[in-house]
MIDOSE-1310 file (N, C-alpha, C; in nm, 2 decimals, decimal comma, always signed):
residues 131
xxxx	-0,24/-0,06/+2,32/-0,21/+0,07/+2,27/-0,31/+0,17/+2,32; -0,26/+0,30/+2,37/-0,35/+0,41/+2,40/-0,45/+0,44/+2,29; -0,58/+0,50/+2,30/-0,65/+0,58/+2,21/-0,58/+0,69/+2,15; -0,54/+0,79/+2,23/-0,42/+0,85/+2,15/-0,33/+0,84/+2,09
xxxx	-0,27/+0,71/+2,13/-0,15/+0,65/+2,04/-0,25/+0,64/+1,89; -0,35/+0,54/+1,94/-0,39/+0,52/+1,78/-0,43/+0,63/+1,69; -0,46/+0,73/+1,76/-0,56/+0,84/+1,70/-0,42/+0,95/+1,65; -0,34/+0,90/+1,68/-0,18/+0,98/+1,64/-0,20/+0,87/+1,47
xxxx	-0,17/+0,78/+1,53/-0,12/+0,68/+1,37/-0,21/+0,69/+1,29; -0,39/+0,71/+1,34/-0,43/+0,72/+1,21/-0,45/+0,86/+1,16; -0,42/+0,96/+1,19/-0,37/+1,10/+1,13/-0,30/+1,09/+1,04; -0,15/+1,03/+1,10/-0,03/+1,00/+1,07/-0,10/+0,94/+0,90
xxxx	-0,14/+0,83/+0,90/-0,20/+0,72/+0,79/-0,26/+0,87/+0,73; -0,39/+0,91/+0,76/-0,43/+1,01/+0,65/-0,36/+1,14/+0,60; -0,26/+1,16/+0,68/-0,17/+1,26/+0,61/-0,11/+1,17/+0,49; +0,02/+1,07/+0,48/+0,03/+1,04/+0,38/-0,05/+0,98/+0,30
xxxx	-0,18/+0,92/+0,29/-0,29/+0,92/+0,26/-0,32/+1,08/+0,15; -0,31/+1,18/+0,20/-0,38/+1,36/+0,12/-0,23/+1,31/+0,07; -0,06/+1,34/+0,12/+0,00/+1,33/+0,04/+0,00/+1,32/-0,08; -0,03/+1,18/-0,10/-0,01/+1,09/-0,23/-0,11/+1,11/-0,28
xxxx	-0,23/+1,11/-0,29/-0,33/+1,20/-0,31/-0,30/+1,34/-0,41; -0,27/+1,40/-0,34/-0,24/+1,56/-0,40/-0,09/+1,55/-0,47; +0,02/+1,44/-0,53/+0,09/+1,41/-0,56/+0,21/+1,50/-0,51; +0,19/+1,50/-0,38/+0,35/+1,60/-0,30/+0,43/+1,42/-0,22
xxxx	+0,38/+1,35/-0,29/+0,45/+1,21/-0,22/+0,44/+1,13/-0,30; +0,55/+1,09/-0,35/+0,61/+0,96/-0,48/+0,60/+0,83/-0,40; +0,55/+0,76/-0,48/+0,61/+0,61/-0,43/+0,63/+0,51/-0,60; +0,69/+0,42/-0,51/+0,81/+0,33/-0,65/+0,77/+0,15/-0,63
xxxx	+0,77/+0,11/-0,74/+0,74/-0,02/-0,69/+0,87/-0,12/-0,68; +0,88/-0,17/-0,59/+1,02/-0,19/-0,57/+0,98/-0,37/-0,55; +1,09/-0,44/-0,48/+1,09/-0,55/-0,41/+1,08/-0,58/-0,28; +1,03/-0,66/-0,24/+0,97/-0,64/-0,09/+1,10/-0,70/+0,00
xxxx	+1,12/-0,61/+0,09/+1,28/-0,64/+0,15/+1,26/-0,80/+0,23; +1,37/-0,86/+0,28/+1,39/-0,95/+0,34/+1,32/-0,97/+0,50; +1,36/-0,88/+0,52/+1,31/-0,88/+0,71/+1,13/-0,87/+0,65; +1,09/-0,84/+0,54/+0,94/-0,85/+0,56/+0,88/-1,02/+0,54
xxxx	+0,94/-1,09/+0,36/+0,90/-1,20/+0,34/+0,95/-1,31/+0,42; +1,08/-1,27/+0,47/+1,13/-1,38/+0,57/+1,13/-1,48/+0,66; +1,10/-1,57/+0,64/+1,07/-1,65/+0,77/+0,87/-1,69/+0,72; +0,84/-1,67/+0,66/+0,69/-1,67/+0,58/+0,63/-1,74/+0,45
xxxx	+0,56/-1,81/+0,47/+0,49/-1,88/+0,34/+0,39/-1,78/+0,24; +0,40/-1,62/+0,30/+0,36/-1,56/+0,22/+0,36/-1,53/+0,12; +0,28/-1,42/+0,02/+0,31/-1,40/-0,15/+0,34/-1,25/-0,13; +0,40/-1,15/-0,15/+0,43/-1,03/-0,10/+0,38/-0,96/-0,27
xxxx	+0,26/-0,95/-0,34/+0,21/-0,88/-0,51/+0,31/-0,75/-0,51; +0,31/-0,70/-0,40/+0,31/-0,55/-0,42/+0,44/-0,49/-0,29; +0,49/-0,44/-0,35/+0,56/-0,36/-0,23/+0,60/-0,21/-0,32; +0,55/-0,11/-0,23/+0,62/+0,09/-0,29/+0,69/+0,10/-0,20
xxxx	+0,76/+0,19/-0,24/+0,84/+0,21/-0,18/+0,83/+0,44/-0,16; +0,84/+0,51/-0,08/+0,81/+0,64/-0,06/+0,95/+0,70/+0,05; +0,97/+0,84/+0,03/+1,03/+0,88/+0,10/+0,97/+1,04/+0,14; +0,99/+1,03/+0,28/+0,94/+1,15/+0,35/+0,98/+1,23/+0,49
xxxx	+1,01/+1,33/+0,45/+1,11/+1,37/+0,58/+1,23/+1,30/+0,61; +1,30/+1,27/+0,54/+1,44/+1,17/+0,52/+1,43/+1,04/+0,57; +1,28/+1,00/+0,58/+1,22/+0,84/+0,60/+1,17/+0,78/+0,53; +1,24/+0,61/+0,48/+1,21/+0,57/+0,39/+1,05/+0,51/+0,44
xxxx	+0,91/+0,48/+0,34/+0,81/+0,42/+0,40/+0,80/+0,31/+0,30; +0,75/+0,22/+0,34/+0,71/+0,09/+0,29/+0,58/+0,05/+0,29; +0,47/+0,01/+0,15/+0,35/-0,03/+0,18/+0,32/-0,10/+0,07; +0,26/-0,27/+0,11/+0,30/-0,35/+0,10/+0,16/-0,47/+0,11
xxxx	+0,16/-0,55/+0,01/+0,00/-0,64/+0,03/+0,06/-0,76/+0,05; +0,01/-0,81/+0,12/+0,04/-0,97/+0,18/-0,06/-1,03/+0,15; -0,08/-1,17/+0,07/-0,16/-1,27/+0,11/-0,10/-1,38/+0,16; -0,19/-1,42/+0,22/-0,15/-1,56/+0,30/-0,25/-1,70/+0,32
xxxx	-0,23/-1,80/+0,35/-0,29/-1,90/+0,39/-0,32/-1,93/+0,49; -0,44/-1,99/+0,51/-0,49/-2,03/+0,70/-0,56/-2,11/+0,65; -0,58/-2,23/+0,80/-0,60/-2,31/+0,80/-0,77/-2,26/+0,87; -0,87/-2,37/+0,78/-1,02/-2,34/+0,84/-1,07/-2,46/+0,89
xxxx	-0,99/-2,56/+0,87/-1,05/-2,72/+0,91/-0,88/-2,77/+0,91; -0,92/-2,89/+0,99/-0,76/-2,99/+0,93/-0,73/-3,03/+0,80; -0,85/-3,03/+0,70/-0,82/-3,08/+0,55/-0,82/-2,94/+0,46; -0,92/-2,82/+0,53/-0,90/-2,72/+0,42/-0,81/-2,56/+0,47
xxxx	-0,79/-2,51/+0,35/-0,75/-2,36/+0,40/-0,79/-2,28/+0,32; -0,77/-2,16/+0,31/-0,83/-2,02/+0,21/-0,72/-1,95/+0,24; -0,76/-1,84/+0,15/-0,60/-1,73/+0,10/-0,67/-1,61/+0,18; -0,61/-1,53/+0,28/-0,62/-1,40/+0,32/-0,53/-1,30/+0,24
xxxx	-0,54/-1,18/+0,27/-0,49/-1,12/+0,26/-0,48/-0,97/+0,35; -0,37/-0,89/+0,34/-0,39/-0,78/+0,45/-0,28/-0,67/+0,37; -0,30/-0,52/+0,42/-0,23/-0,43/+0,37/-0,12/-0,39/+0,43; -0,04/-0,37/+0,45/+0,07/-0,26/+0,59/+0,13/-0,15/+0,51
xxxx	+0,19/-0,06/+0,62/+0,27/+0,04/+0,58/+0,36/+0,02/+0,71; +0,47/+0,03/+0,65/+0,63/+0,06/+0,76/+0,72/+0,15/+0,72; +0,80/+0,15/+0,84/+0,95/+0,27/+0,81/+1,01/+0,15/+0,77; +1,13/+0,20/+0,71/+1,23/+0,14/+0,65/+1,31/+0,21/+0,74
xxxx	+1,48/+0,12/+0,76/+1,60/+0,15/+0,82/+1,66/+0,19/+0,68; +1,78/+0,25/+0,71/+1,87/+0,29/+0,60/+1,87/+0,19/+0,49; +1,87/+0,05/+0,55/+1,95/-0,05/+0,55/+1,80/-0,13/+0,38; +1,72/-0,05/+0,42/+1,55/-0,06/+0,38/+1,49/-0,22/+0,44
xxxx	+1,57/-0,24/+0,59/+1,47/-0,35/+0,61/+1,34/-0,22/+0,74; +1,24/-0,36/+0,75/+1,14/-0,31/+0,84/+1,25/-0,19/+0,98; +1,12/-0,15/+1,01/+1,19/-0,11/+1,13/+1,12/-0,09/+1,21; +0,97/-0,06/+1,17/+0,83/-0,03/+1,27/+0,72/-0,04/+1,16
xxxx	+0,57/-0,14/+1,20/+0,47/-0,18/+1,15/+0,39/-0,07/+1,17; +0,27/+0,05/+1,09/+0,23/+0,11/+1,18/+0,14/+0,00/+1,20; +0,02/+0,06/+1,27/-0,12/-0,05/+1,28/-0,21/-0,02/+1,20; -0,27/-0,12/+1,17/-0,38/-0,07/+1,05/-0,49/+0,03/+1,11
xxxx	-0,50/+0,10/+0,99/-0,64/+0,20/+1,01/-0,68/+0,21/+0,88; -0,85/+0,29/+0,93/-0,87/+0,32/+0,81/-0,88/+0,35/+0,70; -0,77/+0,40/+0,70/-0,72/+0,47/+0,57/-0,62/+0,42/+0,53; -0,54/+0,28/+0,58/-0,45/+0,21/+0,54/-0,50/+0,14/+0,37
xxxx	-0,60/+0,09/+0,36/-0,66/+0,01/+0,24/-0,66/+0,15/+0,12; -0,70/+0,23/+0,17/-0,75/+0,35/+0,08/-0,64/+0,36/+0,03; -0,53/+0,43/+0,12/-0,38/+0,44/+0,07/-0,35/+0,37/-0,02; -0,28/+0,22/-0,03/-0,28/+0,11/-0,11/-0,34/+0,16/-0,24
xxxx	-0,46/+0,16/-0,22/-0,53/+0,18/-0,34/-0,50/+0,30/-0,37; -0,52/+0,39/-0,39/-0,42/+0,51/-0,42/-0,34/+0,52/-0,50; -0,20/+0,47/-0,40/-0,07/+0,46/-0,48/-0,08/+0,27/-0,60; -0,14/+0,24/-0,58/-0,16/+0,13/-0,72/-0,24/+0,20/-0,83
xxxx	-0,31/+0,27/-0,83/-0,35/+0,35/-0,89/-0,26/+0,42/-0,96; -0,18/+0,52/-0,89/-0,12/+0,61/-0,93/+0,03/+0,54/-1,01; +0,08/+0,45/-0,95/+0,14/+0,34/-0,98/+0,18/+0,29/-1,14; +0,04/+0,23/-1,16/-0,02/+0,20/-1,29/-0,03/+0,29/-1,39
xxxx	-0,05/+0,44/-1,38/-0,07/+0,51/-1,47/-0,22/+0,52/-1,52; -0,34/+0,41/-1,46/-0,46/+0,41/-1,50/-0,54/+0,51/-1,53; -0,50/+0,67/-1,44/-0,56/+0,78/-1,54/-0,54/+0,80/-1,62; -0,39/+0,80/-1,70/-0,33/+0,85/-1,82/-0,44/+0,70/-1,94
xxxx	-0,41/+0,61/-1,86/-0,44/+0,53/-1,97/-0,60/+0,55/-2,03; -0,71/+0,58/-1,92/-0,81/+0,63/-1,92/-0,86/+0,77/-1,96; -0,78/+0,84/-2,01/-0,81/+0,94/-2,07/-0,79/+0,95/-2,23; -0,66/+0,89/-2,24/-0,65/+0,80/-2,41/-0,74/+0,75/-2,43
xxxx	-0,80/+0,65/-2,39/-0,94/+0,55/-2,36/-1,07/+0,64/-2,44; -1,09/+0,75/-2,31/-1,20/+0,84/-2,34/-1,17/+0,94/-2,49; -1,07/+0,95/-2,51/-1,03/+1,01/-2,64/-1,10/+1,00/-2,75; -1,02/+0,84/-2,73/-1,07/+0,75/-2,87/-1,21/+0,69/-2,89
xxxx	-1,32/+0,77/-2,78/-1,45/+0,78/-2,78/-1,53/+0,85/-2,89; -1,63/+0,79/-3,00/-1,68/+0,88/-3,11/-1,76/+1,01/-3,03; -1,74/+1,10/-3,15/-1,84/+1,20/-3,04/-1,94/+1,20/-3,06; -2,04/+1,24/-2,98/-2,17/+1,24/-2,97/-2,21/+1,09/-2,89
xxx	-2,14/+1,02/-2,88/-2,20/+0,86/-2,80/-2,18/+0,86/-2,69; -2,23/+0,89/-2,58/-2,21/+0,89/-2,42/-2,28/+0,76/-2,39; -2,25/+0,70/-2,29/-2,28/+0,58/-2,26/-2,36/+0,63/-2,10
């Protein structure tokens, strides 16, 4: 792939990256479509689901298994974002970048509700006790 090609996708990544961010981009946590788990001994935790410019996006945590010896293996894991078809299977992987992980975390964040829940949290803090 060109340097430009990449240096397109990872814009692309930090634009909806500020999106979601500055909350002008929803995501939903849905089920992880078929064309992704298929054919895979993967665990798919997470799959959101977003729409933008009449394009469905998909972003999504994979762990997996690999082999480190012939007797042992260990759990990886990795992040992606894709378009979705109408149809909401895959349709294009981007490539990872930078700001692919950040994203994820982001929208799991936002997801959760963890600031709402963190400000109740801080509420019910006595006053005068700062930690």
């Amino acid at each position: 792939m060109s340097e430009d090609k990449f240096d397109r996708f990872e814009r692309g990544v930090f634009q909806i990256f500020r999106l979601t961010h500055l909350g002008e981009m929803q995501w939903f946590r849905k089920n992880s479509p078929q064309s992704l788990t298929g054919g895979t001994n993967s665990v798919f935790p997470y799959f959101f689901e977003a729409e933008y410019g009449g394009k469905r996006l998909g972003l999504f945590q994979e762990r997996y298994r690999y082999a480190i010896s012939e007797t042992e293996e260990r759990w990886g894991e990795r992040v992606g974002l894709v378009l979705l078809d109408s149809a909401g299977d895959v349709e294009f992987e981007f490539p990872l970048t930078p700001f692919t992980d950040d994203l994820f975390e982001a929208v799991k964040i936002k997801e959760s509700n963890v600031d709402d829940f963190l400000n109740v949290l801080m509420q019910s803090e006595p006053h005068g006790v700062k930690i």
